[in-house]
PyMOL Python script that loads the backbone (N, CA, C, O; Angstrom):
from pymol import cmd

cmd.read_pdbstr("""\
ATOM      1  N   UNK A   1       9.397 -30.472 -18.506  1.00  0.00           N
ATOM      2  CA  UNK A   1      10.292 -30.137 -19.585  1.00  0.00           C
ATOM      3  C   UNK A   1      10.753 -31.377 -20.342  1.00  0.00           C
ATOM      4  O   UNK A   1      11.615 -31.217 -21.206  1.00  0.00           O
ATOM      5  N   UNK A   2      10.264 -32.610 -20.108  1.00  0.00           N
ATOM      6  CA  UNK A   2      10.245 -33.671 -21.111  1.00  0.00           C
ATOM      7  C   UNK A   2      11.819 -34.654 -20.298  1.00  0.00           C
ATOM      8  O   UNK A   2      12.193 -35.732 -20.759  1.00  0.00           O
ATOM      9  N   UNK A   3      12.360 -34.111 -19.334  1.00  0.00           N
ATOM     10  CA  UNK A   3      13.683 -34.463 -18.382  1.00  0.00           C
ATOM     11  C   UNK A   3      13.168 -35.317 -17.368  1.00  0.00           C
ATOM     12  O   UNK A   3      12.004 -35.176 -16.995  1.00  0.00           O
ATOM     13  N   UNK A   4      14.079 -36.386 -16.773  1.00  0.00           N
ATOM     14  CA  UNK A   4      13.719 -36.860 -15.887  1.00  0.00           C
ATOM     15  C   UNK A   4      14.198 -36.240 -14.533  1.00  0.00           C
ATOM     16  O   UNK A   4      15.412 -36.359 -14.364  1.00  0.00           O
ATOM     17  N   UNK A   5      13.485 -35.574 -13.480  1.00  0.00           N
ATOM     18  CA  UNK A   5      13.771 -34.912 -12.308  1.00  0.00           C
ATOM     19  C   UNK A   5      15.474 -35.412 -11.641  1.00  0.00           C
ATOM     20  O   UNK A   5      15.755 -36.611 -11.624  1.00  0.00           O
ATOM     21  N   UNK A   6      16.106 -34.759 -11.325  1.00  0.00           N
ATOM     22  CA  UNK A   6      17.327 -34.621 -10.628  1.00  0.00           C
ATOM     23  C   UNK A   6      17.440 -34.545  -9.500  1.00  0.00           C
ATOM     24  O   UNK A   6      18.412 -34.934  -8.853  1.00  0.00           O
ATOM     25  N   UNK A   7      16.299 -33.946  -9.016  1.00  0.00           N
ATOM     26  CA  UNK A   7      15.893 -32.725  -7.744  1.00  0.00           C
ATOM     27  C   UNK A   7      15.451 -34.688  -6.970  1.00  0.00           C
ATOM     28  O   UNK A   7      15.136 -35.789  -7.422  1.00  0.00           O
ATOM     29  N   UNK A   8      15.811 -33.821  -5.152  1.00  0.00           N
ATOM     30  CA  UNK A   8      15.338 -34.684  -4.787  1.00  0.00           C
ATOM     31  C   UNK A   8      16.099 -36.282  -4.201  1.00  0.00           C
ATOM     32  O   UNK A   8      16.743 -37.037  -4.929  1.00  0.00           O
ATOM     33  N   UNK A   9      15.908 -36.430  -3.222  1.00  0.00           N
ATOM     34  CA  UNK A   9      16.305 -38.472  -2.739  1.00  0.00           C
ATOM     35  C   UNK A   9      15.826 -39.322  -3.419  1.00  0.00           C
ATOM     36  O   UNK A   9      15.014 -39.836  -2.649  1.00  0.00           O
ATOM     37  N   UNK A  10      15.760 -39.837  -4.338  1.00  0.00           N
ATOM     38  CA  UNK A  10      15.191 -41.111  -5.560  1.00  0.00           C
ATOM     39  C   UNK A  10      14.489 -42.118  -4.549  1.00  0.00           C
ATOM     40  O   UNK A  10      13.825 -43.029  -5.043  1.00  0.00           O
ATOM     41  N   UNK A  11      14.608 -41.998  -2.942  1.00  0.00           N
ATOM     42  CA  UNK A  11      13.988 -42.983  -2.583  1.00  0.00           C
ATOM     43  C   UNK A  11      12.561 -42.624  -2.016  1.00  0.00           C
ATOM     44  O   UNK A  11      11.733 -43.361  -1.480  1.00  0.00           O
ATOM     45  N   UNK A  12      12.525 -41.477  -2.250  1.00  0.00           N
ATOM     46  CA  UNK A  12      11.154 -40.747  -1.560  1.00  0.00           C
ATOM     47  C   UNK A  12      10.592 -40.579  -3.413  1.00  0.00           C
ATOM     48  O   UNK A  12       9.603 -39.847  -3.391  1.00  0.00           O
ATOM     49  N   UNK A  13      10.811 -40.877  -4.434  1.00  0.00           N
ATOM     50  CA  UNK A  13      10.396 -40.432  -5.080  1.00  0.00           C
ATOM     51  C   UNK A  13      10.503 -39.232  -6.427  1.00  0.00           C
ATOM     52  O   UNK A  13       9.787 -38.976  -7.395  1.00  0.00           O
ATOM     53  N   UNK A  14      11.958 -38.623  -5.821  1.00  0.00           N
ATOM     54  CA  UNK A  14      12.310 -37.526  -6.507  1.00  0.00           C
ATOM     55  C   UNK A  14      11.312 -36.561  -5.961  1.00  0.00           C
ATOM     56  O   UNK A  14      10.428 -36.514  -5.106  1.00  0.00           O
ATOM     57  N   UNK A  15      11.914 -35.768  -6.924  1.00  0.00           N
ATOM     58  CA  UNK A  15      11.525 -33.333  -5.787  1.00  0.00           C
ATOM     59  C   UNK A  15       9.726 -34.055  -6.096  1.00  0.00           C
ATOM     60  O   UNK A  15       9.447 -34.990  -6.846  1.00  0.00           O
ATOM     61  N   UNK A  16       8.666 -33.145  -5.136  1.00  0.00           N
ATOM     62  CA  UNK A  16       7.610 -33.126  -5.634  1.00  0.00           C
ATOM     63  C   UNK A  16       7.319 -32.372  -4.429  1.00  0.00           C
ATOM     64  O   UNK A  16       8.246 -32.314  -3.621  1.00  0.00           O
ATOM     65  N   UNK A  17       5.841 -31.566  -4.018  1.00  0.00           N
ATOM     66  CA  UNK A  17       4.989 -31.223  -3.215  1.00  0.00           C
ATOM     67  C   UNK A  17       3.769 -31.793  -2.652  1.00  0.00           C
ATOM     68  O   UNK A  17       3.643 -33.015  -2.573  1.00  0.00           O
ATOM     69  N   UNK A  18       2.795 -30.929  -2.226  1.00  0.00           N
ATOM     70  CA  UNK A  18       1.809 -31.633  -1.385  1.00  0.00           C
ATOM     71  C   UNK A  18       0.724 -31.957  -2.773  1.00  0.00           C
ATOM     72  O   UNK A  18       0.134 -31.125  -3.462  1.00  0.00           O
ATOM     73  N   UNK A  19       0.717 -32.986  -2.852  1.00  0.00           N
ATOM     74  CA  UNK A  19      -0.348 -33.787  -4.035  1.00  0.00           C
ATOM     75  C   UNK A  19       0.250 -33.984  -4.817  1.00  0.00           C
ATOM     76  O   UNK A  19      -0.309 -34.884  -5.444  1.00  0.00           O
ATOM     77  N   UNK A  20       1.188 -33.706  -5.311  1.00  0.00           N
ATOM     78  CA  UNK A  20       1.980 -34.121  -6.396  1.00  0.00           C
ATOM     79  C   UNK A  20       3.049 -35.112  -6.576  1.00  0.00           C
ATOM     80  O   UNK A  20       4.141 -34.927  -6.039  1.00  0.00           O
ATOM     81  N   UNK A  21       2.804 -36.198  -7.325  1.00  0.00           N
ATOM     82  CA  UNK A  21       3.712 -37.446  -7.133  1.00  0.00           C
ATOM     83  C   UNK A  21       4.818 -37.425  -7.536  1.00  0.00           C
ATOM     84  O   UNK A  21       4.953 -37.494  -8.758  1.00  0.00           O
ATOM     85  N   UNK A  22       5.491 -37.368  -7.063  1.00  0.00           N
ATOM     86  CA  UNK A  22       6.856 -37.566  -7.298  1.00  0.00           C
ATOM     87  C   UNK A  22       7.580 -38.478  -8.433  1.00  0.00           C
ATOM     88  O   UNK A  22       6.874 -39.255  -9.074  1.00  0.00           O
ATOM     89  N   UNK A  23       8.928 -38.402  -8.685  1.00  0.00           N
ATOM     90  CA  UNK A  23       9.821 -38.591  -9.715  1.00  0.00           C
ATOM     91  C   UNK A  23       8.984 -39.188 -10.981  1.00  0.00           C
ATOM     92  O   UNK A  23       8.862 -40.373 -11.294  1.00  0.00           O
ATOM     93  N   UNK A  24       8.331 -37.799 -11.751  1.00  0.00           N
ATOM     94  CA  UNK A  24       7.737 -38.187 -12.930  1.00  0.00           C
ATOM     95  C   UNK A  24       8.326 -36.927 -13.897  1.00  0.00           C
ATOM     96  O   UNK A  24       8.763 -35.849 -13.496  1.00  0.00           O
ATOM     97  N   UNK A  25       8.244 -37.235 -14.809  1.00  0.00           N
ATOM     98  CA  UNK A  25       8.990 -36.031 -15.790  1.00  0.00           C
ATOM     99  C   UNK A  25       6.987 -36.262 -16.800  1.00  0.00           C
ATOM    100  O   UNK A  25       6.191 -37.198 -16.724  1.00  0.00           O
ATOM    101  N   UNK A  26       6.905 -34.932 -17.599  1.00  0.00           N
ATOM    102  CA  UNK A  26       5.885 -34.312 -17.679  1.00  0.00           C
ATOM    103  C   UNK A  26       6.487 -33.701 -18.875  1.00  0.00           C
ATOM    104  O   UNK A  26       7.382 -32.857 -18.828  1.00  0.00           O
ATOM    105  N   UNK A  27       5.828 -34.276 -20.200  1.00  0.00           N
ATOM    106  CA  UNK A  27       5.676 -34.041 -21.587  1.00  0.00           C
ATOM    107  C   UNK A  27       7.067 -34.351 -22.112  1.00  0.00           C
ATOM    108  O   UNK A  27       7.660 -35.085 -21.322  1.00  0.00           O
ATOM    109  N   UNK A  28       7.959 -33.958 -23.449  1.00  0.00           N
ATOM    110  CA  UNK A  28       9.171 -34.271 -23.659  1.00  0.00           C
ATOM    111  C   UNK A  28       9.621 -32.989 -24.370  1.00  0.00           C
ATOM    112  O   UNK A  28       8.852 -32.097 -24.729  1.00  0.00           O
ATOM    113  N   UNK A  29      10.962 -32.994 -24.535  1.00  0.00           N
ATOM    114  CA  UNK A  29      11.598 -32.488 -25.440  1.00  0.00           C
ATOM    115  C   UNK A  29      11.508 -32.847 -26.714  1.00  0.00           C
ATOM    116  O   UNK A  29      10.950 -33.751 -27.337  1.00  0.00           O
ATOM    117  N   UNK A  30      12.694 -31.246 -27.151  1.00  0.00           N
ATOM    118  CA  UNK A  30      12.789 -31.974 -29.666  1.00  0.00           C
ATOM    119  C   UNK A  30      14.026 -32.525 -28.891  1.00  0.00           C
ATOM    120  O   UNK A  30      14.454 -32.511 -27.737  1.00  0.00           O
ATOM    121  N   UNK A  31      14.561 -33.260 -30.713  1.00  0.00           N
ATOM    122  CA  UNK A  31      15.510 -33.734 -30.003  1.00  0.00           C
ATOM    123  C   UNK A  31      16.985 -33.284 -29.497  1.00  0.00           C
ATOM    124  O   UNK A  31      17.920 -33.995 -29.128  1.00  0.00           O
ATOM    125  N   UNK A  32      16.886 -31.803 -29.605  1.00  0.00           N
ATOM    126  CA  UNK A  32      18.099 -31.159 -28.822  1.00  0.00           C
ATOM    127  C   UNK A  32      18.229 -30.315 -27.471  1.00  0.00           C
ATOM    128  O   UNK A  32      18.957 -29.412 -27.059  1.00  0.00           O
ATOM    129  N   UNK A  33      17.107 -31.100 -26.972  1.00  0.00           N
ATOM    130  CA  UNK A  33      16.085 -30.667 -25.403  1.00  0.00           C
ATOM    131  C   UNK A  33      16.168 -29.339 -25.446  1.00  0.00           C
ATOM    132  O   UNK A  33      16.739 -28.950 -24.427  1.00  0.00           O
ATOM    133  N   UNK A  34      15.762 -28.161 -26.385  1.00  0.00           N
ATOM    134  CA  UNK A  34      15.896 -27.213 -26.516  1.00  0.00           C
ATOM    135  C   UNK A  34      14.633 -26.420 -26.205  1.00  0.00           C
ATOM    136  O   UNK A  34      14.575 -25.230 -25.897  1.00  0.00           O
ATOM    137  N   UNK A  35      13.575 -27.338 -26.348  1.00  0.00           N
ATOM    138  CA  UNK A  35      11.905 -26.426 -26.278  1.00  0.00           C
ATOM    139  C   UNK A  35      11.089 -28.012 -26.278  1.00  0.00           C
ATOM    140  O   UNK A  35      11.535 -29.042 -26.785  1.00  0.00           O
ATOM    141  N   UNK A  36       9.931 -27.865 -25.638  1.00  0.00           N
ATOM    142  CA  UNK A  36       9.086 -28.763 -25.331  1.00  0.00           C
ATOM    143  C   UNK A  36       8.491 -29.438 -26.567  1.00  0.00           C
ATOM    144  O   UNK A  36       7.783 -28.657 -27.201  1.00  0.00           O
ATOM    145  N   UNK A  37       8.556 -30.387 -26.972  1.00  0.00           N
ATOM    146  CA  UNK A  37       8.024 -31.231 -28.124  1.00  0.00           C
ATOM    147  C   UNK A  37       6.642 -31.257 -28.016  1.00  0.00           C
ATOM    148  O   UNK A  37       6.068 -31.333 -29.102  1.00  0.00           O
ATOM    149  N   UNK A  38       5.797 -31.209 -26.842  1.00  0.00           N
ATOM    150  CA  UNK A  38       4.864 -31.433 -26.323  1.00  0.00           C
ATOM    151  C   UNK A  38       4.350 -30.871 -25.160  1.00  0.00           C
ATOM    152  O   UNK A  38       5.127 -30.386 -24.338  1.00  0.00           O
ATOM    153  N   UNK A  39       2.806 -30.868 -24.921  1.00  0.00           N
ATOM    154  CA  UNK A  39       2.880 -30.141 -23.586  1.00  0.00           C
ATOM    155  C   UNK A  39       3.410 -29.436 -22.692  1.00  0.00           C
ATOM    156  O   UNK A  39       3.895 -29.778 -21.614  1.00  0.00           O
ATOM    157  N   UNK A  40       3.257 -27.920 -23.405  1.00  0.00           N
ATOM    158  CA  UNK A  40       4.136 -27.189 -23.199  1.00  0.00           C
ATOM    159  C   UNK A  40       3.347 -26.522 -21.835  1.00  0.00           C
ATOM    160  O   UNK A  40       2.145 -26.410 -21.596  1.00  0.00           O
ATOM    161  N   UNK A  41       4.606 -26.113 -21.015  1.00  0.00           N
ATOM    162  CA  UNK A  41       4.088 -25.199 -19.680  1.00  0.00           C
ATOM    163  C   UNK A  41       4.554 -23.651 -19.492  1.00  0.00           C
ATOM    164  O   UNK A  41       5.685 -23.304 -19.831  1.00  0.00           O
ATOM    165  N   UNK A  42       3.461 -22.594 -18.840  1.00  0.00           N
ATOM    166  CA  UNK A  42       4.149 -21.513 -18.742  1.00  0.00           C
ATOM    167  C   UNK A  42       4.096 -20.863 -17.493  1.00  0.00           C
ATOM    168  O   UNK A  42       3.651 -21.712 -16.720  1.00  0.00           O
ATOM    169  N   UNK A  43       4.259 -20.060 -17.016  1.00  0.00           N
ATOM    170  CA  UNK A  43       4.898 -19.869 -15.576  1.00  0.00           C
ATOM    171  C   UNK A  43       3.375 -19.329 -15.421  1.00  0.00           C
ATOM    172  O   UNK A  43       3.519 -18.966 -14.253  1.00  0.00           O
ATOM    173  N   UNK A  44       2.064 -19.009 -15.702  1.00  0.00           N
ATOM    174  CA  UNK A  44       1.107 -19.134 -15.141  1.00  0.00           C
ATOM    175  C   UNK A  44       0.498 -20.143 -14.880  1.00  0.00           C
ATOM    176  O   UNK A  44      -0.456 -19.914 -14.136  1.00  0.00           O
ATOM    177  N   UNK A  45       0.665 -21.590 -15.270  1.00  0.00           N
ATOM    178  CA  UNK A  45       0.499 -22.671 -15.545  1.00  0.00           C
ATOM    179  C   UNK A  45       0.780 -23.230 -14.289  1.00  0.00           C
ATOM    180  O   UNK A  45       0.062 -23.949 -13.593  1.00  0.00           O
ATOM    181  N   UNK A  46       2.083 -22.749 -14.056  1.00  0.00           N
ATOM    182  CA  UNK A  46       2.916 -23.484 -12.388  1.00  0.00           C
ATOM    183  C   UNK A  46       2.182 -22.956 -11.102  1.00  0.00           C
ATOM    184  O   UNK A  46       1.646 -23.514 -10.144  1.00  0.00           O
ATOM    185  N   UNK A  47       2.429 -21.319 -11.569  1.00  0.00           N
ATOM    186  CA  UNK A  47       1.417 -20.854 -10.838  1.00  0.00           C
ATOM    187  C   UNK A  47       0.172 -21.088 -10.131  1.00  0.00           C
ATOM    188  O   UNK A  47      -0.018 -20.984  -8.919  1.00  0.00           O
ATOM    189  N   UNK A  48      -0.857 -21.499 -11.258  1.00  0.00           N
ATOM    190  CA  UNK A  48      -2.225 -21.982 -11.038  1.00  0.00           C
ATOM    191  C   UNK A  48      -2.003 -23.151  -9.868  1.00  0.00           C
ATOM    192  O   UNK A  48      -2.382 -23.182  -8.697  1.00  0.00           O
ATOM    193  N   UNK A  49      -1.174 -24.176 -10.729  1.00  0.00           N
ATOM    194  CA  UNK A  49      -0.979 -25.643 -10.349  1.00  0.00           C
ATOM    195  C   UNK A  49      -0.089 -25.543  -8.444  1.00  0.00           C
ATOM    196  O   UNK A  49      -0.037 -26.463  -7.629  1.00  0.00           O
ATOM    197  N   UNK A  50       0.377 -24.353  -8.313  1.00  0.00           N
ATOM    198  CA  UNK A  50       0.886 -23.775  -6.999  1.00  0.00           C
ATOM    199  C   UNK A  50      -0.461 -23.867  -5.721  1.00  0.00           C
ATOM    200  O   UNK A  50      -0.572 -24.383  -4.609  1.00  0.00           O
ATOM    201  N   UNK A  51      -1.455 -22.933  -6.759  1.00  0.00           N
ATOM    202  CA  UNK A  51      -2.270 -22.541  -5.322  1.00  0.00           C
ATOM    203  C   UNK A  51      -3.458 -24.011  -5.460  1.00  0.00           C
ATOM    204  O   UNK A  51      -4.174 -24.544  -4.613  1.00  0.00           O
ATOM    205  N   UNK A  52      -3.315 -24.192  -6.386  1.00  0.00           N
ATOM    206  CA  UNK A  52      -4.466 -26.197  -6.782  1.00  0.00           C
ATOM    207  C   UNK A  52      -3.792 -26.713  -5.616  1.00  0.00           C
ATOM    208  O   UNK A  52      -4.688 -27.122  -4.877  1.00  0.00           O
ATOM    209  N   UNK A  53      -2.592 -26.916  -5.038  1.00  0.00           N
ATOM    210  CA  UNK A  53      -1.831 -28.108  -4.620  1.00  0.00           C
ATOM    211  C   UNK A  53      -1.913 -27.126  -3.136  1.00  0.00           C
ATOM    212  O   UNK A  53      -2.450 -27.924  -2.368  1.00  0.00           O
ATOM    213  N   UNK A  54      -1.735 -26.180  -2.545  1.00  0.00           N
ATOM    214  CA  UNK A  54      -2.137 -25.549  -1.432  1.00  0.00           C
ATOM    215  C   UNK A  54      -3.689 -24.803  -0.846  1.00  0.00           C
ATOM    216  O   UNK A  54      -4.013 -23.949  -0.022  1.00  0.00           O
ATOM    217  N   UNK A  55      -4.486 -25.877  -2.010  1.00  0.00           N
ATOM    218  CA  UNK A  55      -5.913 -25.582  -1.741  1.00  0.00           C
ATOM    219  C   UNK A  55      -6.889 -24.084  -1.662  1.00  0.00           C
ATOM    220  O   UNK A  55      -7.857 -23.675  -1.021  1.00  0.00           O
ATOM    221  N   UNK A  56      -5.858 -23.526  -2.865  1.00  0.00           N
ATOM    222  CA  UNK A  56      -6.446 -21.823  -2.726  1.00  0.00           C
ATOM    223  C   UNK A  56      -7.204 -21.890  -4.486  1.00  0.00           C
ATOM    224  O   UNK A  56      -6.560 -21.717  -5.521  1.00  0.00           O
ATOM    225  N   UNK A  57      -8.518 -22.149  -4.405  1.00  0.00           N
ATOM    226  CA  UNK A  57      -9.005 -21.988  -5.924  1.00  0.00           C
ATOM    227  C   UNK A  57      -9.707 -20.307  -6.412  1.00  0.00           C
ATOM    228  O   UNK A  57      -9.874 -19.629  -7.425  1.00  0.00           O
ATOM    229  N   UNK A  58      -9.903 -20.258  -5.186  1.00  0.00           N
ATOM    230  CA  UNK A  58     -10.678 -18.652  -5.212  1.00  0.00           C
ATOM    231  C   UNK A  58      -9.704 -17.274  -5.632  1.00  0.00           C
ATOM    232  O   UNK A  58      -9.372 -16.531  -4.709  1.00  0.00           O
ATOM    233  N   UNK A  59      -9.341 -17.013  -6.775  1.00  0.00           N
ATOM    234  CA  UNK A  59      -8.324 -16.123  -6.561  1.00  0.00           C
ATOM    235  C   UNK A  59      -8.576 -14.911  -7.375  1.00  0.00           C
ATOM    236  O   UNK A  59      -7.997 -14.357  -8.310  1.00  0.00           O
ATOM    237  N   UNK A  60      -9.877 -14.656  -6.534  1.00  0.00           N
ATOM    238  CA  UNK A  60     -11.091 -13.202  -6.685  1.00  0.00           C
ATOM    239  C   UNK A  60     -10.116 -12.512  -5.708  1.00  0.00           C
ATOM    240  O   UNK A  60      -9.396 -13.023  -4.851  1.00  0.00           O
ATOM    241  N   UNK A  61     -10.283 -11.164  -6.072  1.00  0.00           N
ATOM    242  CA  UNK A  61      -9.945 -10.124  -4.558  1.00  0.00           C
ATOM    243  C   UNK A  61     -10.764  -8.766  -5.316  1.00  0.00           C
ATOM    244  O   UNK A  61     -10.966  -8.687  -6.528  1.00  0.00           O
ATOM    245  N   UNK A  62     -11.134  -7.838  -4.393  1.00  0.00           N
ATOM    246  CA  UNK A  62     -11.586  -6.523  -4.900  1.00  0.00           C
ATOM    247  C   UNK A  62     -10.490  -5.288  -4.436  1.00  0.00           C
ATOM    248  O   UNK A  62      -9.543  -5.328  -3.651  1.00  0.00           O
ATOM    249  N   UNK A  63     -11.092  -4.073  -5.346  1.00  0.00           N
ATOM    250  CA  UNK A  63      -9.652  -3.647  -5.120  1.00  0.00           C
ATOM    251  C   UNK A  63     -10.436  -2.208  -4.352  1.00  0.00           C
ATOM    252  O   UNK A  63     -11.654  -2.029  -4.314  1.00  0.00           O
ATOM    253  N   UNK A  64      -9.355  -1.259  -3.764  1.00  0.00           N
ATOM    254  CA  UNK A  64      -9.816  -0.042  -3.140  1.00  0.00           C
ATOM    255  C   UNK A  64     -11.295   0.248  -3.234  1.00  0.00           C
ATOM    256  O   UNK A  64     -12.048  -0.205  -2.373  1.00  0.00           O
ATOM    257  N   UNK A  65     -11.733   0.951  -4.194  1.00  0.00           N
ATOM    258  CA  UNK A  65     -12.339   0.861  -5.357  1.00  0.00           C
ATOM    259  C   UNK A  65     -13.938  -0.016  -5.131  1.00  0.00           C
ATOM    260  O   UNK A  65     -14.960   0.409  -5.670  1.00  0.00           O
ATOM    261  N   UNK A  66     -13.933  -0.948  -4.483  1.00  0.00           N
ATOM    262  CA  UNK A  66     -15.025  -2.121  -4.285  1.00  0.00           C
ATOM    263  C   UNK A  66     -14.992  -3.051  -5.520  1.00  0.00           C
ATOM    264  O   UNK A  66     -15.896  -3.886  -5.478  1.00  0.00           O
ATOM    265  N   UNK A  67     -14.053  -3.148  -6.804  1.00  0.00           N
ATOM    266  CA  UNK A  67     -14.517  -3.622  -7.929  1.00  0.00           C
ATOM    267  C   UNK A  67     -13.501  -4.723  -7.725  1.00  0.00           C
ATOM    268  O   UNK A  67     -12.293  -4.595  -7.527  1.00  0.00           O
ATOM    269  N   UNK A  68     -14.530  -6.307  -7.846  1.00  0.00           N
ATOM    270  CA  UNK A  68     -13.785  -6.957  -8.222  1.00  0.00           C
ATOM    271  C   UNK A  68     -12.700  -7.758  -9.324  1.00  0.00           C
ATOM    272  O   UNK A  68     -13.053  -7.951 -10.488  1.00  0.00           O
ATOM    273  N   UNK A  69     -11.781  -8.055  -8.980  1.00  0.00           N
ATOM    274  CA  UNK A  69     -10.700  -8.887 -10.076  1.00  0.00           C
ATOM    275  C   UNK A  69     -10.249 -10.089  -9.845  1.00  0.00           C
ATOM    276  O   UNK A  69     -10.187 -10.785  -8.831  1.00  0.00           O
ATOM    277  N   UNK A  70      -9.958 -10.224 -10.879  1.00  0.00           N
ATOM    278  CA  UNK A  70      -9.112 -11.956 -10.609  1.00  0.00           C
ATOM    279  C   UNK A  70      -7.639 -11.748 -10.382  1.00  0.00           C
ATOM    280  O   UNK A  70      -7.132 -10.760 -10.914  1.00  0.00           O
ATOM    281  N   UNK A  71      -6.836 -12.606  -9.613  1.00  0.00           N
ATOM    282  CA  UNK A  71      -5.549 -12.214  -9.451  1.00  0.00           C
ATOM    283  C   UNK A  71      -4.760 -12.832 -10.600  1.00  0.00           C
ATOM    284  O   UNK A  71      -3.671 -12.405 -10.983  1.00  0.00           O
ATOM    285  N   UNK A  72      -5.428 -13.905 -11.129  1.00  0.00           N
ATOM    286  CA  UNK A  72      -4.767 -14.690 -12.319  1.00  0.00           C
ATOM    287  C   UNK A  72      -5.527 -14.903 -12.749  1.00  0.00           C
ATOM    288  O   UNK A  72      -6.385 -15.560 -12.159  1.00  0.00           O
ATOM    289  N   UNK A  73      -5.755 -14.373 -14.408  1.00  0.00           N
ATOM    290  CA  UNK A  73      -6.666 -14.859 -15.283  1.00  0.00           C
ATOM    291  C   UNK A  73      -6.279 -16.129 -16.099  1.00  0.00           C
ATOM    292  O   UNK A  73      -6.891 -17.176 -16.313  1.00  0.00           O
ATOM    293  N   UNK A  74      -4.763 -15.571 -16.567  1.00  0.00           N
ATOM    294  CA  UNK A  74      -4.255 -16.937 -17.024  1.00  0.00           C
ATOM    295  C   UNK A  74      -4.002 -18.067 -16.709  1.00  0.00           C
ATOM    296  O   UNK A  74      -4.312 -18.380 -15.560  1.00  0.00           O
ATOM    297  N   UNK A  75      -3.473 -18.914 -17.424  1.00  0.00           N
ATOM    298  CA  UNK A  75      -3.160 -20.251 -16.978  1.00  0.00           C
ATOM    299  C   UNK A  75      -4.096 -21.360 -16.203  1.00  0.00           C
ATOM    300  O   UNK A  75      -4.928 -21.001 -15.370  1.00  0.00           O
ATOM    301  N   UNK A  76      -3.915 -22.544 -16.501  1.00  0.00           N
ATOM    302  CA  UNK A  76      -4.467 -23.652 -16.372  1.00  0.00           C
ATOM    303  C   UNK A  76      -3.796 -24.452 -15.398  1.00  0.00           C
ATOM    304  O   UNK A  76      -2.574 -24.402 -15.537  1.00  0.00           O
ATOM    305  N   UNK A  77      -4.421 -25.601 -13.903  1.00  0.00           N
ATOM    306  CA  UNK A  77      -3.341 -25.925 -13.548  1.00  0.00           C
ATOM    307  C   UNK A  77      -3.163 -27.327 -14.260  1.00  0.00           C
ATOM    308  O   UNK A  77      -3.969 -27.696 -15.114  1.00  0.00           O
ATOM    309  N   UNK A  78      -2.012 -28.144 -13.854  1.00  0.00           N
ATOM    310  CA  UNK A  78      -1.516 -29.061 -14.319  1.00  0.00           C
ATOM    311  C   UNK A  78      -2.063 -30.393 -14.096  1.00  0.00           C
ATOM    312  O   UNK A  78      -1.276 -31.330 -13.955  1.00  0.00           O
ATOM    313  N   UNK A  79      -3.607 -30.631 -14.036  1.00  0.00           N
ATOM    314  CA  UNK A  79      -3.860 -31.422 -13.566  1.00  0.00           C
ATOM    315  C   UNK A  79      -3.378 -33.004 -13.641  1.00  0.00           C
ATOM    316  O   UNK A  79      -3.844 -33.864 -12.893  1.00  0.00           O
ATOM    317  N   UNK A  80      -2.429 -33.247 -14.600  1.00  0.00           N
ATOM    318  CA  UNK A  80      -0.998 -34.537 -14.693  1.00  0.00           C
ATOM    319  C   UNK A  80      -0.345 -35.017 -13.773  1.00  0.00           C
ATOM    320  O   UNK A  80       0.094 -36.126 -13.470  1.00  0.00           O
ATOM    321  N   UNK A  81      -0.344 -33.649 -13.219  1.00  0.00           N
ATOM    322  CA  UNK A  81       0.745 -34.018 -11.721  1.00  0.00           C
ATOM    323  C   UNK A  81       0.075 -34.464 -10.540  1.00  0.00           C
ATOM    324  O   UNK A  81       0.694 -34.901  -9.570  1.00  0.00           O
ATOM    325  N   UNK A  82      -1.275 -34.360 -10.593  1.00  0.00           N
ATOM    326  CA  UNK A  82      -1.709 -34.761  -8.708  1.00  0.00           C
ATOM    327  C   UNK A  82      -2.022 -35.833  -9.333  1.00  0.00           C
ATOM    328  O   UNK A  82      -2.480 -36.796  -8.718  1.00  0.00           O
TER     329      UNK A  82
END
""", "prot")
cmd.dss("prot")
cmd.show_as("cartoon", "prot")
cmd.util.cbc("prot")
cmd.orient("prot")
């Protein structure tokens, strides 16, 4: 969100997960930190970048039915952060 992280002990790095480096802020704000100036993210986005960082890329399943689907079509993950 263009902020510098809050989250987190500043000596480990600030908040982060497994692959993801810690105390980095990721694109910016306008200037009334109201909406992303840049590189904007959306909650399929986090998503994706969720199961990237817990090593799940496959996210086929079939349903009753035998027909397969994707569980998330959308979104891209964040590859910035690992």
């Amino acid at each position: 969100m263009g902020r510098k992280t809050k989250i987190g002990d500043p000596r480990s790095g600030g908040a982060a997960g497994p692959g993801i480096r810690g105390g980095q802020a990721y694109g910016t704000s306008d200037r009334v930190a109201a909406y992303p100036a840049d590189k904007p993210v959306a909650p399929e986005d986090i998503t994706k970048s969720i199961y990237h960082a817990m090593g799940i890329h496959d996210l086929s399943a079939v349903d009753p039915q035998g027909r397969p689907f994707q569980l998330l079509d959308e979104g891209d993950v964040i590859e910035d952060l690992f």
